[in-house]
C-alpha positions as CSV (number, residue, x, y, z in Angstrom):
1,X,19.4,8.8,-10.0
2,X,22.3,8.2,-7.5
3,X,21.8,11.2,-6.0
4,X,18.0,10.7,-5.8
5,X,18.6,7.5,-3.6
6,X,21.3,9.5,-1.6
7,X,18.4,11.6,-0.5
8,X,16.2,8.6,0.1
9,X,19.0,7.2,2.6
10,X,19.8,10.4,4.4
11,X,15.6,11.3,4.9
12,X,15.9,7.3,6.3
13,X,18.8,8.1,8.5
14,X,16.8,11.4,9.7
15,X,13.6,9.1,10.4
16,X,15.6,6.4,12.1
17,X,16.5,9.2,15.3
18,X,13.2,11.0,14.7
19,X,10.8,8.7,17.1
20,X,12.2,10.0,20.7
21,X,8.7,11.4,21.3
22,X,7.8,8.2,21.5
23,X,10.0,7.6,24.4
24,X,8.1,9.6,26.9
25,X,6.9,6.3,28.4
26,X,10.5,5.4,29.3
27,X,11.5,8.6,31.1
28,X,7.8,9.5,32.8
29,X,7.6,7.7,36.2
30,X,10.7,10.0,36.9
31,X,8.6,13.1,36.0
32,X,5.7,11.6,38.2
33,X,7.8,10.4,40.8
34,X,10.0,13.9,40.9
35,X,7.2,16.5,40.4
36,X,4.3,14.4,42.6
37,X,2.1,14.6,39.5
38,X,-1.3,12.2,39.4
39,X,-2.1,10.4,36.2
40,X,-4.5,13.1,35.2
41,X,-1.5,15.3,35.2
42,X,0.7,12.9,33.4
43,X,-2.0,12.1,31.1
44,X,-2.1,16.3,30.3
45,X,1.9,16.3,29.8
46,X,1.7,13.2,27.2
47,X,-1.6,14.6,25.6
48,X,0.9,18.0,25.0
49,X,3.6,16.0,23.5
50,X,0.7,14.4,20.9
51,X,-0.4,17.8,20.3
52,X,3.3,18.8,19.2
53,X,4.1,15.5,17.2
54,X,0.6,16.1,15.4
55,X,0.7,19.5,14.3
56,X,2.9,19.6,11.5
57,X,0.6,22.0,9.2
58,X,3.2,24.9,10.2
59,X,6.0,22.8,8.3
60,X,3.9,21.5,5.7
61,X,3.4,25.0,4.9
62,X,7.4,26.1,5.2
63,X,8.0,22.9,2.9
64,X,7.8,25.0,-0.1
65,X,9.3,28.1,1.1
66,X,12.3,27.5,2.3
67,X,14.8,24.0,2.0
68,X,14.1,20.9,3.5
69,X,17.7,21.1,5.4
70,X,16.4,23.8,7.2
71,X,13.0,22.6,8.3
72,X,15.0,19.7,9.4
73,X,17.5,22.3,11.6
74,X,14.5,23.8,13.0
75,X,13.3,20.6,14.7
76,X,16.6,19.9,15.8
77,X,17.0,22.9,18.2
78,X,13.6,22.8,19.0
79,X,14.0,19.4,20.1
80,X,17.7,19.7,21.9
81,X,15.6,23.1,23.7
82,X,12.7,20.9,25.0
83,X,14.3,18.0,26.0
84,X,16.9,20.1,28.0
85,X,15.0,21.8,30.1
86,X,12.5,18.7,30.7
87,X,15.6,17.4,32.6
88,X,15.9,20.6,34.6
89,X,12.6,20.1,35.5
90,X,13.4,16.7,36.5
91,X,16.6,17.6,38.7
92,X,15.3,20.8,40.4
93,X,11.3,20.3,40.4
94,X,10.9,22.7,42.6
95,X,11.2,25.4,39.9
96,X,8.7,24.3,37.4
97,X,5.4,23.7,37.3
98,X,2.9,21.4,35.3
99,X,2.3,24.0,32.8
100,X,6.2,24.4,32.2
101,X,6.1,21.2,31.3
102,X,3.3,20.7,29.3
103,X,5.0,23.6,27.2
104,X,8.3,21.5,27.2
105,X,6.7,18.7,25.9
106,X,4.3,20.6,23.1
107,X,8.4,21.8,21.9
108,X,9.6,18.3,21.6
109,X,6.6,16.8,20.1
110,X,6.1,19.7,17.5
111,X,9.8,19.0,16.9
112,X,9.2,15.7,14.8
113,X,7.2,17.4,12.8
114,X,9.3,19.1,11.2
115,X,12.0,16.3,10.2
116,X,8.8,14.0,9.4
117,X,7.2,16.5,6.6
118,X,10.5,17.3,5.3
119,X,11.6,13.4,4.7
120,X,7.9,11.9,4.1
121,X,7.1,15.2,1.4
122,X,10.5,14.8,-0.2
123,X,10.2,10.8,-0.1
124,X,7.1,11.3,-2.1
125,X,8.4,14.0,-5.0
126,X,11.7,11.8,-5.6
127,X,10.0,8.6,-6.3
128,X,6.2,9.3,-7.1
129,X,5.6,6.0,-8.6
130,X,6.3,4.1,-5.5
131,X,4.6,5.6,-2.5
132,X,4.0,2.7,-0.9
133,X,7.4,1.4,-0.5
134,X,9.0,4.9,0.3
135,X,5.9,5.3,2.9
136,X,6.8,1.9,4.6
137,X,10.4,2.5,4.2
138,X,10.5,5.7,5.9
139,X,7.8,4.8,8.5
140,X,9.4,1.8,9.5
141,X,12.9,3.4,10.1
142,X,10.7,6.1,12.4
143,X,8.9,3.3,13.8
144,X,12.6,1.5,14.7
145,X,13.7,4.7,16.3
146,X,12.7,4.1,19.8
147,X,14.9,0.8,20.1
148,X,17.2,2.5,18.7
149,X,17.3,5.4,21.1
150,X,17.1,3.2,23.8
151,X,20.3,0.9,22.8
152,X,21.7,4.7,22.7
153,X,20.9,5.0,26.6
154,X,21.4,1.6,27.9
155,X,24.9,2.3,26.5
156,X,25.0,5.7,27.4
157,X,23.0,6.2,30.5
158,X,23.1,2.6,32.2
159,X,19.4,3.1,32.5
160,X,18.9,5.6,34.5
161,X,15.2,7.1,33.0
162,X,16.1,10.7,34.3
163,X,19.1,10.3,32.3
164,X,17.2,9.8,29.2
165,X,15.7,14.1,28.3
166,X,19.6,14.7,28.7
167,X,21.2,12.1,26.5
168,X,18.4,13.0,23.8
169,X,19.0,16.7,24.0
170,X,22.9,16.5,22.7
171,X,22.4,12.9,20.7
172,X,20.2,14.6,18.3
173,X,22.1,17.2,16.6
174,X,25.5,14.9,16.9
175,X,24.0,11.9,15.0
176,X,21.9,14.1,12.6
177,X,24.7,16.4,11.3
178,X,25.7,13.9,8.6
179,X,22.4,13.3,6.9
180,X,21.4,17.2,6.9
181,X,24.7,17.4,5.1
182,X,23.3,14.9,2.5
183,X,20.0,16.1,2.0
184,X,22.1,19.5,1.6
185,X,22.4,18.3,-1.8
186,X,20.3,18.8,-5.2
187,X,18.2,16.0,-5.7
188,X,17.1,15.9,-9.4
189,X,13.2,16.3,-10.7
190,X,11.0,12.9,-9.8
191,X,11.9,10.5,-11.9
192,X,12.9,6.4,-12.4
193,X,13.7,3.5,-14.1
194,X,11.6,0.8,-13.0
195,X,14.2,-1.9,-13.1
196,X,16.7,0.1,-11.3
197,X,13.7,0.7,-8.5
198,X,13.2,-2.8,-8.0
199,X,16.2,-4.3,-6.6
200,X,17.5,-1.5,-4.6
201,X,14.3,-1.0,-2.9
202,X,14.1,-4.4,-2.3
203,X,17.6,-3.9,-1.0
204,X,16.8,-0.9,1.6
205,X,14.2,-3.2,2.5
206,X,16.1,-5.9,3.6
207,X,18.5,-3.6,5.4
208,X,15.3,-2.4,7.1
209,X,14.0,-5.9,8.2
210,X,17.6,-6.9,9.1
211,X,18.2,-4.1,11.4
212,X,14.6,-5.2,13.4
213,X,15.4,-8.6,13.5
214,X,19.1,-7.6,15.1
215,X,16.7,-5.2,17.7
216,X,14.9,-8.3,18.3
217,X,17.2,-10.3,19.5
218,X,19.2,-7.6,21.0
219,X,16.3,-7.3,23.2
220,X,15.5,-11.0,24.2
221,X,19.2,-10.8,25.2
222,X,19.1,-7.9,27.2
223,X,15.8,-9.3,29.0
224,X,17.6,-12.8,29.7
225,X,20.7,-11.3,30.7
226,X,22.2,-8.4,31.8
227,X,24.9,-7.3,29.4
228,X,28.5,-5.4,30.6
229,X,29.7,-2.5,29.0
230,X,31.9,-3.9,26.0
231,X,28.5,-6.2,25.1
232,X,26.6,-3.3,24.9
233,X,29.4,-1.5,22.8
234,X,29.2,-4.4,20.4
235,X,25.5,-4.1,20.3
236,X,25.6,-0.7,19.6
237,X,28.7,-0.9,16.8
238,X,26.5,-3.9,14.6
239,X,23.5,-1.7,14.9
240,X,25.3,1.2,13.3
241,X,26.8,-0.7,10.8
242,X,23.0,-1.7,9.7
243,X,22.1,1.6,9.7
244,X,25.1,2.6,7.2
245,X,24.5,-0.9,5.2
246,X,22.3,1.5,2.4
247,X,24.9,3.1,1.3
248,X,25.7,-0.4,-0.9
249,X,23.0,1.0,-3.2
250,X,25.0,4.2,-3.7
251,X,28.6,2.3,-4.6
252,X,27.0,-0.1,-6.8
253,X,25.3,0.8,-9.4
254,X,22.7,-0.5,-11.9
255,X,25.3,-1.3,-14.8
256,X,22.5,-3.1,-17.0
257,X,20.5,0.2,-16.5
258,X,23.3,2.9,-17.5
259,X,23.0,3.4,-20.9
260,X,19.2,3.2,-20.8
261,X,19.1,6.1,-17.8
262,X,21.3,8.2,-19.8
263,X,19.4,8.1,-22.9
264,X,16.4,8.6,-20.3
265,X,18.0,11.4,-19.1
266,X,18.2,13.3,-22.9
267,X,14.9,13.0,-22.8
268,X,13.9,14.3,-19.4
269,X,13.7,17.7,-20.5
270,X,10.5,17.0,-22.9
271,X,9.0,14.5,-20.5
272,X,9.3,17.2,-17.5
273,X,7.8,20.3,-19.7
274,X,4.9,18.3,-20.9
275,X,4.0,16.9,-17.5
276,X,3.9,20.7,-16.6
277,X,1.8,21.7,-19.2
278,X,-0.5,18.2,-18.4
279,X,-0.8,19.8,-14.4
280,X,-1.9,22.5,-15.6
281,X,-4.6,21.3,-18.3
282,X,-5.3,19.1,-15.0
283,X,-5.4,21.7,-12.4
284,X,-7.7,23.9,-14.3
285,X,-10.3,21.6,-15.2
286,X,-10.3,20.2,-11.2
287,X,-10.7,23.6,-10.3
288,X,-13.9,23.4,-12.1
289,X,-15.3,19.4,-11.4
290,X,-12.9,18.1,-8.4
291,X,-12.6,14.9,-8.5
292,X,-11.1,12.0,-6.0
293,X,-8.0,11.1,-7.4
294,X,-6.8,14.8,-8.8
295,X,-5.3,17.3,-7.3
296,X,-7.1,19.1,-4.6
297,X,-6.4,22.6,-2.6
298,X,-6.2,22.0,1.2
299,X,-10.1,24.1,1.5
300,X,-11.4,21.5,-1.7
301,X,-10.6,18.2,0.1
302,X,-11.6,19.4,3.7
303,X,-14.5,19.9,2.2
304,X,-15.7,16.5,1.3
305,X,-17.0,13.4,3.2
306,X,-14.4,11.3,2.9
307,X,-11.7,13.4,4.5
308,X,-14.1,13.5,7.5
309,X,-14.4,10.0,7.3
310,X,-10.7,9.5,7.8
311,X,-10.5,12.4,10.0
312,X,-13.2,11.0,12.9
313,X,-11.2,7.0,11.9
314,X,-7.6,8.9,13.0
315,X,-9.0,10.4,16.2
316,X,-10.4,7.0,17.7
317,X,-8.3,4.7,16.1
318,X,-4.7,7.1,16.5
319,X,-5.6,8.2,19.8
320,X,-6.9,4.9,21.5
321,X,-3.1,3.6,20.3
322,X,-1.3,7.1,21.8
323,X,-2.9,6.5,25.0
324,X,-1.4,2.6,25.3
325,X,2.1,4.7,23.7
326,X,2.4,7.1,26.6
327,X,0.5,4.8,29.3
328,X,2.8,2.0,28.8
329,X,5.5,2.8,31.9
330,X,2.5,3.1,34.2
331,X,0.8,-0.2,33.2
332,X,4.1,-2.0,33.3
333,X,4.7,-0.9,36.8
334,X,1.1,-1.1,37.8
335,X,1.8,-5.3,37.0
336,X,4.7,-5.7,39.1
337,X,7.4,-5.2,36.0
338,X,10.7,-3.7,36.8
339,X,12.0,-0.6,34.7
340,X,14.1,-2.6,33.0
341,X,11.2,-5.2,31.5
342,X,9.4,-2.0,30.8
343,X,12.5,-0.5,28.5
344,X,12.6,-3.3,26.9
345,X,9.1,-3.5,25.7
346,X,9.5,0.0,24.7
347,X,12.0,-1.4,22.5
348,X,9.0,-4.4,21.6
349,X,6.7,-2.0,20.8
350,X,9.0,-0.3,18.4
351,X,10.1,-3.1,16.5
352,X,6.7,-4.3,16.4
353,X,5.8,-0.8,15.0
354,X,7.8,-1.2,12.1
355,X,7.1,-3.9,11.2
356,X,3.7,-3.0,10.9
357,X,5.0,0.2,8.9
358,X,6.7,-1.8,6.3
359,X,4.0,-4.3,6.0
360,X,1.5,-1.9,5.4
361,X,3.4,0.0,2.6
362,X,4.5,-3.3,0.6
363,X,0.9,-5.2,1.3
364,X,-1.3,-2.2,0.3
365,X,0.6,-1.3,-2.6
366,X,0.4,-5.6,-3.7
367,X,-3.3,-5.6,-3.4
368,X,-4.2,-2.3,-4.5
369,X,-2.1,-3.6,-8.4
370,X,-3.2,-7.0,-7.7
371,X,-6.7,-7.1,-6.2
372,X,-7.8,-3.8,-6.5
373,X,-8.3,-4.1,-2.8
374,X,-8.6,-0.2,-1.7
375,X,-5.8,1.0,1.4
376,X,-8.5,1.8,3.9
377,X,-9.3,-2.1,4.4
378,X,-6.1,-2.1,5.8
379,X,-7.0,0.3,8.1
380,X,-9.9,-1.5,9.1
381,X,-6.8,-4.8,10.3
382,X,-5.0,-2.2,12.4
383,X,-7.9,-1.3,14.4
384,X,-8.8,-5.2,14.5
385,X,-5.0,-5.8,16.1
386,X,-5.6,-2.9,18.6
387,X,-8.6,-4.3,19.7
388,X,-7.1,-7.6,20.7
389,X,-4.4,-5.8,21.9
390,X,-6.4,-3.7,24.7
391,X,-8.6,-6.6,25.5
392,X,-5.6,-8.6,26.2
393,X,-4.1,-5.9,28.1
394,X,-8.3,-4.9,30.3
395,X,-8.2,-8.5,31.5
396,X,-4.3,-8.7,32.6
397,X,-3.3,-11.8,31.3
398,X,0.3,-13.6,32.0
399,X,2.1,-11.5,30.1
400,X,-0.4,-8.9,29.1
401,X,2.5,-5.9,28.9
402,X,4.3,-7.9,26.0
403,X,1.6,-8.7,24.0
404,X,0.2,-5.2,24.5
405,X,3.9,-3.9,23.4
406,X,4.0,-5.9,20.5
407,X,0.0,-5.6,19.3
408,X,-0.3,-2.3,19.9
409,X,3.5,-1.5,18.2
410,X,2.3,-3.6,15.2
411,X,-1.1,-1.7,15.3
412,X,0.4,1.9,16.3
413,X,-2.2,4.4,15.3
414,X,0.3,7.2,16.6
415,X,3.0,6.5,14.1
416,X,2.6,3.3,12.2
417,X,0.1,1.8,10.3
418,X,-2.6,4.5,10.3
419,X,-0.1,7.1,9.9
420,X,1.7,5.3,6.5
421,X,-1.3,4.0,5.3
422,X,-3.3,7.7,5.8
423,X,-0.4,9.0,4.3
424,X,-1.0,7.4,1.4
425,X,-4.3,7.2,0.6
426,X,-4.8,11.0,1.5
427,X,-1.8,10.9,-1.3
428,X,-3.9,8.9,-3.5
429,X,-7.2,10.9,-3.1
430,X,-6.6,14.6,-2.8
431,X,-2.8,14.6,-4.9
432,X,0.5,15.4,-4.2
433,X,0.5,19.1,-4.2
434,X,-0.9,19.7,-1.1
435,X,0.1,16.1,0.7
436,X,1.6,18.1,3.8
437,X,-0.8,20.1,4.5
438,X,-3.9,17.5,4.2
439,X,-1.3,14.6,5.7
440,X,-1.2,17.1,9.0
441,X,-4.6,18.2,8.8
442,X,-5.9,15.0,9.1
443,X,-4.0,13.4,12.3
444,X,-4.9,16.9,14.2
445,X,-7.3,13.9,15.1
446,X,-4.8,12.1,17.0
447,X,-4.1,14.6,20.0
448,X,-7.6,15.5,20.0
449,X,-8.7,11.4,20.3
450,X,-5.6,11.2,23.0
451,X,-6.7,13.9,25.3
452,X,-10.6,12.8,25.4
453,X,-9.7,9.2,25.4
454,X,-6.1,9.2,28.0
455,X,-6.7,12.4,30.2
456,X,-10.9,12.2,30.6
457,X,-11.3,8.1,30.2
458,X,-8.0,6.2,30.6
459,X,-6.7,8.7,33.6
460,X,-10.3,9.0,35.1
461,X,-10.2,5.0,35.3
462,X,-6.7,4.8,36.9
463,X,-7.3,7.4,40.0
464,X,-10.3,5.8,41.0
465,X,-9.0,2.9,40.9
466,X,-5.8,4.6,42.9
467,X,-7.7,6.5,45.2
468,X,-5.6,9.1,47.7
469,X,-2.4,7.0,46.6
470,X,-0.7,8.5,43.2
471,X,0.6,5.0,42.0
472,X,-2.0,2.1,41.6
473,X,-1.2,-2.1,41.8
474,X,-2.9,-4.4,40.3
475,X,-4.7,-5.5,37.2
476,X,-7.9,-3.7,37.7
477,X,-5.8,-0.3,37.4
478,X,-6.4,0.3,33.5
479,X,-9.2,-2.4,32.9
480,X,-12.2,-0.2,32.4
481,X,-9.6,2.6,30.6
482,X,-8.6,0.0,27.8
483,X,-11.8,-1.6,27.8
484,X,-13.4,1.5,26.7
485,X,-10.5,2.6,24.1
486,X,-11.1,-1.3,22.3
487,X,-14.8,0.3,22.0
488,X,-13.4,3.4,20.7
489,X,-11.1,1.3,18.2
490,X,-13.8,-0.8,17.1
491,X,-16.0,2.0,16.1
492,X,-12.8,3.3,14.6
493,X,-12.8,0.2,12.4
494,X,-16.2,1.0,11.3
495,X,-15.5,4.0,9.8
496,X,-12.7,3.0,7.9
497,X,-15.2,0.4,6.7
498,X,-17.0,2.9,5.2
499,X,-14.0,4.6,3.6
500,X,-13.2,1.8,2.0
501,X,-16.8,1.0,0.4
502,X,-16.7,4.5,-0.8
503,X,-13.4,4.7,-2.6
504,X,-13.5,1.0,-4.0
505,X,-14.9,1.2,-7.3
506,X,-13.5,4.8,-8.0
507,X,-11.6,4.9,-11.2
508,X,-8.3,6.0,-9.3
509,X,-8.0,3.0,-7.5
């Protein structure tokens, strides 16, 4: 089991540098402001970087084929690749063009996909009989990633945003190196004591809420003060030092459970050959009836209602929060905030996402055992907190770019709630076997929702409102954009409505 929760860690370690698509709002107004590009045009590059970060059907297809260390490799160099030569294009403009860049950010986006199916798919396998938690966990680490990052570049950039492509295209690979190393090794067939699960996920879950609550106030700090050079040091050492804190679950073991994992283990043999022989009694007769709740071929669950259902609830829901994602930098600077404030609620946004990741792994799993209360109803909360969120943010209230950090981050249809909670129940309805591949099919949604709702609604509303001038002022700049994406959200919440009515008096609930 030891080296079960080793591989745990190191996919958590992976996931915790894995959001720096997510960053694009930090490092665009130097892209605009370098290249002369319009919001339309900025809109195109982000909608290219959703495109990449939602098409991970590729990897969920290499996932069997060839070992999760080398899926993870992959999306290393193509991220290192991409984000390079986005800073080219940053320094000498005048050599690249929109579609350069739009290719650039398609390589960097499609680069978390890769780390993300190898840690979420593997997460899954090691501990089947706690999805939730290993959902949440590893969402929540992802969701951290971007105040993560960005301690990285205050320390290491002083931030500068065009800085940012550069620092990310060497950090990667350096901080990365370590956990490929441990996922490197053979992780043993799924299998686990309950008792041993209990306290050391409740102990990686701590570490986990820990490490936000340091970000927090990290944060606040930073947006009080300014900190020198040692401070920031410090800041950076304690947060690192969270990060490594898991390992306590490796050094101490489970003494009370020894002797019952090792008779466990004599038996593992007989359990593992007649769980085969029950897949395949169970993956012949589904072939037959098909039923929500078995094990369905990726053609099998396309093919029913509810995957549409979830499919059309992903591309509203997902892409109304994408478009506040990679629309926060101009909003902030369209109120009068400084860079600065606007890193900073990058970093709000990010905390705020994983705590919504978390909360959504360890609440759904509670209520499903408890009430019975089916995951998409959850779904139907997220698109209740993105609502508020974008009215909040239509009217431009005191303050409207925090609370839109934090709702939205908490909300986060492009990597947080909908995407741990989808994860799941697609989990939970169509099986494990082909969990990649349905997981990515679904959220093709998301770049689809963020290019009809950011490049043809949201950008529409902020040139108009701009005029000749490429930079607009004042509240009235994205008022009738996020007043239209709360519409989309709300009919987003509908559908998940409907999901949920469907699926709550099915047997595998």
């Amino acid at each position: 089991l030891q080296m079960a929760w080793l591989g745990l860690i190191a996919t958590g370690w992976l996931q915790s540098l894995n959001g720096s698509s997510y960053l694009f709002g930090s490092y665009s107004q130097a892209l605009k402001l370098a290249l002369a590009l319009d919001q339309k045009s900025l809109d195109t590059l982000a909608f290219f970087n959703t495109l990449g970060s939602s098409s991970g059907i590729g990897p969920a297809l290499l996932y069997d084929r060839i070992p999760p260390p080398a899926i993870v490799g992959l999306g290393i160099a193509h991220s290192s690749c991409g984000y390079f030569l986005i800073w080219l294009a940053i320094k000498n403009p005048s050599l690249f063009s929109l579609w350069h860049l739009s290719l650039f950010q398609l390589l960097v986006g499609f680069a978390q996909t890769y780390i993300q199916t190898a840690a979420l798919v593997s997460g899954v396998r090691i501990f089947p009989g706690a999805r939730g938690f290993v959902l949440g966990y590893l969402k929540g680490l992802v969701g951290l990633s971007a105040s993560i990052l960005v301690q990285f570049f205050l320390l290491v950039c002083h931030g500068r945003e065009e800085c940012m492509p550069l620092m990310l295209a060497w950090l990667l690979p350096l901080l990365s190196a370590l956990p490929i190393l441990a996922i490197s090794r053979k992780i043993p067939a799924p299998f686990q004591a309950p008792s041993s699960i209990s306290w050391k996920s409740m102990l990686l879950a701590a570490s986990l809420i820990f490490l936000a609550a340091f970000l927090l106030a990290a944060v606040i700090v930073e947006s009080v003060i300014t900190l020198d050079r040692i401070q920031i040091v410090l800041v950076n050492l304690g947060m690192c030092l969270i990060l490594l804190s898991p390992i306590y679950v490796l050094v101490k073991p489970d003494r009370k459970n020894e002797e019952h994992e090792s008779k466990i283990e004599g038996l593992l043999p007989r359990i593992l050959e007649s769980s085969e022989e029950s897949s395949v009694i169970q993956e012949q007769g589904f072939a037959i009836h098909g039923q929500i709740g078995g094990e369905f071929t990726t053609l099998e669950a396309i093919a029913t209602l509810d995957f549409w259902l979830l499919f059309l609830g992903v591309l509203l829901g997902t892409g109304s929060t994408s478009v506040v994602t990679s629309n926060l930098s101009q909003f902030g600077h369209s109120l009068g905030y400084s860079s600065r404030t606007i890193t900073i609620c990058v970093s709000l946004f990010s905390i705020g996402s994983c705590v919504g990741r978390l909360g959504s792994g360890i609440l759904s799993e509670h209520a499903l055992r408890v009430y019975g209360t089916p995951r998409p109803v959850f779904l139907i909360l997220t698109a209740a907190i993105q609502v508020a969120s974008l009215l909040l943010g239509s009217i431009a209230v005191h303050g409207a770019l925090f609370f839109v950090a934090i709702l939205s981050g908490i909300a986060d249809g492009a990597d947080g709630l909908n995407w741990g909670l989808t994860a799941a129940i697609a989990c939970e309805m169509f099986g494990e076997r082909r969990l990649g591949v349905v997981f990515n099919a679904l959220f093709v949604g998301n770049p689809v929702g963020h290019y009809l709702l950011s490049s043809r609604v949201v950008g529409y509303f902020y040139d108009r409102e701009a005029g000749r001038e490429l930079v607009c002022h004042g509240g009235h700049c994205f008022r009738g954009g996020f007043a239209a994406l709360s519409a989309a959200s709300a009919i987003g919440a509908c559908l998940c409505w409907i999901v949920a009515a469907r699926t709550k008096t099915r047997s595998w609930q």
